[in-house]
C-alpha positions as CSV (number, residue, x, y, z in Angstrom):
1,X,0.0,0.0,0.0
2,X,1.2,3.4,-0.9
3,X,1.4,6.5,1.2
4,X,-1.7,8.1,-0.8
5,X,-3.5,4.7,-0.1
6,X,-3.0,4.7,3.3
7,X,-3.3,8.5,4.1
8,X,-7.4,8.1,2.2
9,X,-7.5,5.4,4.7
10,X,-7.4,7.2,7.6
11,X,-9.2,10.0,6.4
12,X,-11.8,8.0,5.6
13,X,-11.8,6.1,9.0
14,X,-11.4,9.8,11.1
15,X,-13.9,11.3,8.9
16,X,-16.4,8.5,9.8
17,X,-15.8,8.6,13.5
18,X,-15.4,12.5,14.3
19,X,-18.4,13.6,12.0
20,X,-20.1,10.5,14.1
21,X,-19.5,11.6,16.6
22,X,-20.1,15.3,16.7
23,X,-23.5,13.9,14.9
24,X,-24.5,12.0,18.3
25,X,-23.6,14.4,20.5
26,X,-25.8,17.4,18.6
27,X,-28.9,16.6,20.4
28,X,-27.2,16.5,24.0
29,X,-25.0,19.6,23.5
30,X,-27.0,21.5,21.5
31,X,-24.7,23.8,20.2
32,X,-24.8,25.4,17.1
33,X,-20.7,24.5,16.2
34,X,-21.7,20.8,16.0
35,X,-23.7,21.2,13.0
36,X,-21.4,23.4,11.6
37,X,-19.2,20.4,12.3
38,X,-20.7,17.8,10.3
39,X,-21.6,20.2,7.4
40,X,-17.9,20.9,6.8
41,X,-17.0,17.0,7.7
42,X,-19.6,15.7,4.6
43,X,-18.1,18.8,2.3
44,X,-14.8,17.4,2.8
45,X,-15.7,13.9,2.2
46,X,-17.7,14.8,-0.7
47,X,-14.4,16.9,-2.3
48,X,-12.3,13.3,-1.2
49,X,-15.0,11.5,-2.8
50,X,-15.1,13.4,-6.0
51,X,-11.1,14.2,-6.3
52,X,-9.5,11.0,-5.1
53,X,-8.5,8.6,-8.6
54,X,-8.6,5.4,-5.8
55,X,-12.5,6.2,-5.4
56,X,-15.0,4.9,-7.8
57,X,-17.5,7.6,-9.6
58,X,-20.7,6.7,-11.1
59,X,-20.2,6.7,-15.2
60,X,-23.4,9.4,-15.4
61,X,-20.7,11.9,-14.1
62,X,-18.1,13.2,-16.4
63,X,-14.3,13.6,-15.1
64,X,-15.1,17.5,-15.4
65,X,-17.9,17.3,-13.9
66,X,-16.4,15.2,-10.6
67,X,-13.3,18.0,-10.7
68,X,-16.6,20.5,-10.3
69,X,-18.0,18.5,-7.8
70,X,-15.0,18.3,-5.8
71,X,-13.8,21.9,-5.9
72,X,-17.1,23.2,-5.0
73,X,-17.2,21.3,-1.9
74,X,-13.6,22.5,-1.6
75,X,-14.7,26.0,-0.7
76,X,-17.8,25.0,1.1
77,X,-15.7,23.3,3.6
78,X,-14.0,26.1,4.0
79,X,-16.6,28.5,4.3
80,X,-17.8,26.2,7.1
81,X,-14.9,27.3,9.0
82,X,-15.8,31.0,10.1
83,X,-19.4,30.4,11.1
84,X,-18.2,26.8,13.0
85,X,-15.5,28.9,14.9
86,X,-18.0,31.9,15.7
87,X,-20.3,29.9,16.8
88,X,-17.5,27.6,18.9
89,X,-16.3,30.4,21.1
90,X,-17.2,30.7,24.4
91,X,-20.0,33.1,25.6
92,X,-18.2,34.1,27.9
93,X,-15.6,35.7,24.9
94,X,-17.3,39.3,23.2
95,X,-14.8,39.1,19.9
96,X,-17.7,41.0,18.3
97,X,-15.6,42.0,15.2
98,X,-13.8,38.3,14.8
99,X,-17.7,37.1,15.2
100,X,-18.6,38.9,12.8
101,X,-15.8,38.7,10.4
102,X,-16.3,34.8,10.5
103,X,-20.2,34.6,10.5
104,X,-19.5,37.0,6.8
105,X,-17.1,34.1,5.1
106,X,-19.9,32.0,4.1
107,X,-22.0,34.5,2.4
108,X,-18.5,35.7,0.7
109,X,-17.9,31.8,-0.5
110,X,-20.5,32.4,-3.3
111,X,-18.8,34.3,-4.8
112,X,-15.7,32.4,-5.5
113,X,-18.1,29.1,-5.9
114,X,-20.2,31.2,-8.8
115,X,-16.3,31.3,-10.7
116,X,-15.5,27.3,-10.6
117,X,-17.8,26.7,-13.7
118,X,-15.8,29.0,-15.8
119,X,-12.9,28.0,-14.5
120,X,-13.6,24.2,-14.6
121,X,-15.2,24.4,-18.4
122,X,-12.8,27.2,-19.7
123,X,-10.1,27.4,-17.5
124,X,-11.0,31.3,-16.7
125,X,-10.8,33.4,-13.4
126,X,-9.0,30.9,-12.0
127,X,-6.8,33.9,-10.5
128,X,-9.7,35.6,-9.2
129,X,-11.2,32.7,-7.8
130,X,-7.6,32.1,-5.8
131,X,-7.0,35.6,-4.6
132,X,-10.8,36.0,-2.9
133,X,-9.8,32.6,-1.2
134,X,-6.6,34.1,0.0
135,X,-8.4,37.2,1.4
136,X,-11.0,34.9,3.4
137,X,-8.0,33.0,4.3
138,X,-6.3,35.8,5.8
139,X,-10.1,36.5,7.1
140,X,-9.9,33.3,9.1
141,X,-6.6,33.8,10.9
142,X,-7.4,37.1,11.5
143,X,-10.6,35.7,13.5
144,X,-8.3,32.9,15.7
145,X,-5.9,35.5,16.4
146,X,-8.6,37.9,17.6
147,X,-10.3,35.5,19.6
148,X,-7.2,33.5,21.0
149,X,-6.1,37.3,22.3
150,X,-9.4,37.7,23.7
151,X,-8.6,34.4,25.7
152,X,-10.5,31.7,23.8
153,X,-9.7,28.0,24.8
154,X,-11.6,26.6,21.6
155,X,-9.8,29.0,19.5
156,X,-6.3,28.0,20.8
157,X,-7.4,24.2,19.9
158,X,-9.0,24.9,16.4
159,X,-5.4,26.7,16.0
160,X,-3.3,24.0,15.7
161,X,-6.6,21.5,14.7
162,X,-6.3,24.1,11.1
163,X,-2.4,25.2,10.9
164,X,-1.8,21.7,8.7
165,X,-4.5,22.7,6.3
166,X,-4.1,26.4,6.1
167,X,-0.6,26.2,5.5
168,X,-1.6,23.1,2.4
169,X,-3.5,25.8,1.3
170,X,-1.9,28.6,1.3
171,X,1.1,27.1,0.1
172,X,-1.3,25.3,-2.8
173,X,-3.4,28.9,-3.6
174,X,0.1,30.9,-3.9
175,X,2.0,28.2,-6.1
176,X,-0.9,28.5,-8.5
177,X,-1.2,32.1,-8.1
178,X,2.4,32.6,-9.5
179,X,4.3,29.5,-11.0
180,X,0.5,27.9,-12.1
181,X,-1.0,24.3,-11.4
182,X,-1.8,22.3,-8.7
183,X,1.4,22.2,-6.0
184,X,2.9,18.7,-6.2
185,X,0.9,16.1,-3.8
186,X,-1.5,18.3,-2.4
187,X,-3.7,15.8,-2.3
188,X,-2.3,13.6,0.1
189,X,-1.0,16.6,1.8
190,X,-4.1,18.2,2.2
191,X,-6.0,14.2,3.8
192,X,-3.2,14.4,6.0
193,X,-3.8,18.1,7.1
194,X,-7.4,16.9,7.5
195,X,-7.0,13.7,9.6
196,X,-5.2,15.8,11.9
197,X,-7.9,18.1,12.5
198,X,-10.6,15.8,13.3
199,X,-7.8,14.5,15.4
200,X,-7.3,17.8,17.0
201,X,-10.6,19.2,17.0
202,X,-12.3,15.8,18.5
203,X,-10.0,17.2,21.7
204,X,-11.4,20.0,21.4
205,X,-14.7,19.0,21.6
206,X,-14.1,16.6,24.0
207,X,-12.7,19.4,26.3
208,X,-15.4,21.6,25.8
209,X,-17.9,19.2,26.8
210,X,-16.0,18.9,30.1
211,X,-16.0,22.2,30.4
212,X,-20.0,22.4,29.6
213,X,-20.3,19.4,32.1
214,X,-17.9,21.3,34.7
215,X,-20.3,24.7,34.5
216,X,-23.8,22.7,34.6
217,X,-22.1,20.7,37.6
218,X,-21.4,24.2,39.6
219,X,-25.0,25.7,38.8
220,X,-26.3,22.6,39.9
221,X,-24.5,22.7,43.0
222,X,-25.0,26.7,43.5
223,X,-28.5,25.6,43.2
224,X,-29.2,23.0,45.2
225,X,-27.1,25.6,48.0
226,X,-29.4,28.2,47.1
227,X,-32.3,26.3,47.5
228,X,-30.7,24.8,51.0
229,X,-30.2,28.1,52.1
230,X,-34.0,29.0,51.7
231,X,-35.1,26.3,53.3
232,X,-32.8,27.2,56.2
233,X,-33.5,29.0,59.4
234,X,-30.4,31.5,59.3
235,X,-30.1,31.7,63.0
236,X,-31.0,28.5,64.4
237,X,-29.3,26.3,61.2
238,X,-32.4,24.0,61.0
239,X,-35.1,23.8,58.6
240,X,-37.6,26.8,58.5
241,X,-41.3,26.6,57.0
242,X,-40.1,26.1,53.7
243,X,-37.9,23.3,54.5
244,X,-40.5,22.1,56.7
245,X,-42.9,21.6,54.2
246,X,-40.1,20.0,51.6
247,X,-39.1,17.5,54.3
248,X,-43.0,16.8,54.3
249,X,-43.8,16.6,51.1
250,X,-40.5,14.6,49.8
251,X,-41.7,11.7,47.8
252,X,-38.9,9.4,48.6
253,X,-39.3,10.1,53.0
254,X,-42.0,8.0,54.8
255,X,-44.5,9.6,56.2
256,X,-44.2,11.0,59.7
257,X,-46.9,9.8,62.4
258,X,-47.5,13.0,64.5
259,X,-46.5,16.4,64.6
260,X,-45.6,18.4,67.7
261,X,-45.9,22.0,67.8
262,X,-43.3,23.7,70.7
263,X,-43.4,27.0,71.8
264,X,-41.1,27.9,74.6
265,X,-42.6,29.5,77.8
266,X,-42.6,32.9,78.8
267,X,-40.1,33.8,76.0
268,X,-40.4,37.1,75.7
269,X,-39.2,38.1,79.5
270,X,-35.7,36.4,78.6
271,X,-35.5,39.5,75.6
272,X,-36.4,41.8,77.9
273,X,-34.3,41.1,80.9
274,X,-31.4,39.6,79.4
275,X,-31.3,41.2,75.9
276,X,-31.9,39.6,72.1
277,X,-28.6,38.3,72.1
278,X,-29.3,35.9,74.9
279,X,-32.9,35.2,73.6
280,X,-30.9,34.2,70.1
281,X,-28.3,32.2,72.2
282,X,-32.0,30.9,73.7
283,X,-33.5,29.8,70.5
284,X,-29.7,28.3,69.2
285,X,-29.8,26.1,72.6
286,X,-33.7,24.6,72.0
287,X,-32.6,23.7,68.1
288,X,-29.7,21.9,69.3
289,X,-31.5,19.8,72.0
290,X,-34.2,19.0,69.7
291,X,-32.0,17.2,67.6
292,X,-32.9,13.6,67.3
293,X,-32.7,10.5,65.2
294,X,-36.7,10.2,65.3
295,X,-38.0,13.6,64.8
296,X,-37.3,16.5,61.9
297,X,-37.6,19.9,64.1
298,X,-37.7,23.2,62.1
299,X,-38.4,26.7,63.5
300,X,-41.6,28.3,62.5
301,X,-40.2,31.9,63.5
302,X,-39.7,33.6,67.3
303,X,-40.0,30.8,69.7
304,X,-42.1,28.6,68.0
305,X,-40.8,24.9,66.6
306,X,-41.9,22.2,64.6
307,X,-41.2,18.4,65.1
308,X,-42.5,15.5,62.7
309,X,-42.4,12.3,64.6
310,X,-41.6,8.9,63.1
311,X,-42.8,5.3,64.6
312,X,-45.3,4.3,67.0
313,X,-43.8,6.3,69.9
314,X,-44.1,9.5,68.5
315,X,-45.9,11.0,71.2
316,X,-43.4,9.4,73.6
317,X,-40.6,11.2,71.6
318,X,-42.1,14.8,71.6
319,X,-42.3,14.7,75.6
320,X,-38.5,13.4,75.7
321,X,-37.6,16.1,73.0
322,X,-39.8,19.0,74.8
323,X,-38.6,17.6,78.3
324,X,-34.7,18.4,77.0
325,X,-34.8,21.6,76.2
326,X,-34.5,22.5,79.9
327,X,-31.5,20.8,80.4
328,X,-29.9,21.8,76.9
329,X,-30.6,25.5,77.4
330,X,-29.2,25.3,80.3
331,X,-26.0,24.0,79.8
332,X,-25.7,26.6,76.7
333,X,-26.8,29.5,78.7
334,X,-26.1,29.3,82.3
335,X,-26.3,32.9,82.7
336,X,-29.8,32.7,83.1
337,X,-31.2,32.3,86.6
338,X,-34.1,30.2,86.1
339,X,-34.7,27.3,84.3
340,X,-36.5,27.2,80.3
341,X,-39.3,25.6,79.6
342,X,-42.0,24.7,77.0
343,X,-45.2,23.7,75.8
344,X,-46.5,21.7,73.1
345,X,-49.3,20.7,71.3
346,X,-49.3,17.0,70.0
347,X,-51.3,15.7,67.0
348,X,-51.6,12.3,65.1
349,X,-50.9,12.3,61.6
350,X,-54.0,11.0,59.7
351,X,-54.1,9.5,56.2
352,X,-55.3,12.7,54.5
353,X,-54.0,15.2,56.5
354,X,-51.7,18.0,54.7
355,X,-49.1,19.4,56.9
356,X,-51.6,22.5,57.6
357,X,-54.3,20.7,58.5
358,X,-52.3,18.7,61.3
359,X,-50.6,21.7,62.4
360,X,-54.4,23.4,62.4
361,X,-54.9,20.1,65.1
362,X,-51.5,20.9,66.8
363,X,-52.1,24.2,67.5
364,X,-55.3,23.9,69.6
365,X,-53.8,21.6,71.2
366,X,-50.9,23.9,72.1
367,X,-53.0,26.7,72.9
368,X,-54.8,23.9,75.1
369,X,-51.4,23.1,77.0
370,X,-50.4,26.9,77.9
371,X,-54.2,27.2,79.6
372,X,-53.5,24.2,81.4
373,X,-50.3,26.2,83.0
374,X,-47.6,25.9,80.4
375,X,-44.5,22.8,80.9
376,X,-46.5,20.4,78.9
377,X,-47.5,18.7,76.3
378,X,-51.2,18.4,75.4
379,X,-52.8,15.9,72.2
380,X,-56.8,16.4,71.0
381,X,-58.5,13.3,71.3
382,X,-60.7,14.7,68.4
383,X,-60.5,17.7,65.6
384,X,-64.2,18.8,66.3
385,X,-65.4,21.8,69.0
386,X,-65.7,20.3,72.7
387,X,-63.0,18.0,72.0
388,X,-61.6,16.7,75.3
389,X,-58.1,17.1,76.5
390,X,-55.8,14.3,77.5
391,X,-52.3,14.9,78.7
392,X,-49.6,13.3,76.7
């Protein structure tokens, strides 16, 4: 096998597996470049197809009429070039002008493409046709050097991806622009050029899609902490009403058995002797003690705290939980002269209920407990008017 053999070989397996590729990953990235990607991969396989002697052509199609062929899709593939690096760039990269600049080379291809039939058929313009390729040449590196300065990462990769090529070209456009004729092996030059930049520009693409993956990874995080954060009580660190209703709504949790409704006692006498700081240092203390394996406790606002209970003993572990708050408030604020304590209003989760309906239930029954004298926890037998009251 000869070096031209075996260079068509692996354009023709590169081609195959980079356009492939950038194909299959179109509808997950969904960016523009892709396409632009697989336009300029089938151009150049068409111009491979249609210049290569090793390939076979149908016998409808004249030799003149395959050189057409081929040089037409020539220039589209490089058209392609300027809109597929414009629309490669990072957002985060202005390059207006080099945007610009490259979105205009495909719209300035038709004109050299409107020359190949008088060149092809009778061999005029062919200098023309060479010198407006030149220009958008020059166009081209022009645009990676604008955008490589403004501190483009795909630009630096489609860089040395297209140096091979351009420099085939160029070298292949000035040879016929002053000795005349095709430059000696361009051909195989120009596949190998190619092979390198699917080579090249599969590592680009590769790279940005890590880099895509990297950015969606951090929103995702800065989301999921942002949403955290909201459902966060900023003083206390536990769950407020929003996270409160999350935890009780969340599909994949079982479903608690009761819900306990605290509210420390004579709360407001410990902000006016002692100061808000203490009260905060207060309301820190009662979050901390009501932290349990059985129960999620969020704070409702001021003094007031919810716990969802889990298991048959639920009722059992709100009097445990309210009970500790004494002794973990003081421990974390011996300052204070007398001891904490608090009330709370217990009520049984029912099939149907929704978490305001059950606090609706837990709430008489707290309102119960503080006219009963406060230290206590207090259950309704019954959601209806005259319910009696049972201590818990």
């Amino acid at each position: 096998m000869d070096w031209a053999s075996a260079t068509l070989g692996a354009f023709i397996a590169s081609a195959f597996i980079f356009g492939g590729t950038a194909l299959a990953l179109l509808p997950i990235m969904r960016r523009r470049f892709l396409a632009w990607i697989v336009a300029r991969v089938t151009a150049i396989t068409i111009m491979v197809w249609a210049l290569a002697e090793q390939l076979p052509v149908p016998d409808f199609i004249s030799d003149t009429e395959r050189l057409l062929i081929g040089v037409v899709a020539t220039d589209l593939g490089f058209a392609f070039t300027g809109p597929m690096l414009a629309s490669y760039l990072e957002k985060r990269v202005v390059a207006r002008r080099e945007r610009k600049l490259l979105g205009l080379m495909l719209p300035m291809s038709l004109v050299p493409i409107a020359l190949l039939p008088s060149i092809v058929f009778a061999g005029r313009l062919d200098w023309l046709h060479d010198t407006i390729l030149l220009g958008m040449l020059g166009m081209l590196c022009w645009g990676i050097a604008g955008t490589i300065r403004e501190g483009s990462r795909a630009a630096i990769f489609q860089a040395f991806a297209w140096a091979p090529a351009l420099a085939v070209a160029i070298a292949a456009l000035l040879h016929e622009l002053i000795v005349g004729g095709m430059i000696p092996h361009y051909f195989a030059a120009m596949m190998g050029a190619l092979v390198i930049e699917f080579i090249i520009t599969a590592m680009g693409v590769v790279d940005g899609f890590m880099g895509i993956k990297g950015e969606r990874d951090r929103a995702l995080k800065d989301m999921r902490e942002a949403k955290l954060a909201t459902a966060l009580d900023p003083l206390t660190n536990i769950a407020n009403r929003r996270g409160l209703e999350q935890h009780f709504n969340g599909k994949q949790r079982r479903r608690p058995t009761g819900l306990a409704l605290v509210d420390c006692d004579h709360f407001k006498r410990i902000n006016d002797q002692f100061g808000h700081d203490v009260g905060d240092s207060v309301l820190c203390a009662v979050a901390r003690s009501l932290d349990s394996e059985n129960l999620f406790a969020a704070r409702l606002g001021g003094e007031e705290f919810v716990l969802l209970l889990y298991g048959e003993n639920w009722q059992e572990a709100a009097e445990i939980a309210r009970r500790g708050i004494t002794q973990g408030v003081r421990n974390a604020v011996p300052e204070l002269p007398y001891p904490i304590t608090a009330s709370a209003g217990l009520a049984a989760l029912e099939e149907n209920d929704t978490l305001g309906s059950v606090m609706k239930r837990a709430d008489r029954a707290l309102y119960a407990a503080k006219e009963a004298g406060r230290n206590r926890s207090l259950s309704l037998t019954e959601f209806r008017p005259g319910a009696s009251l049972k201590s818990a």
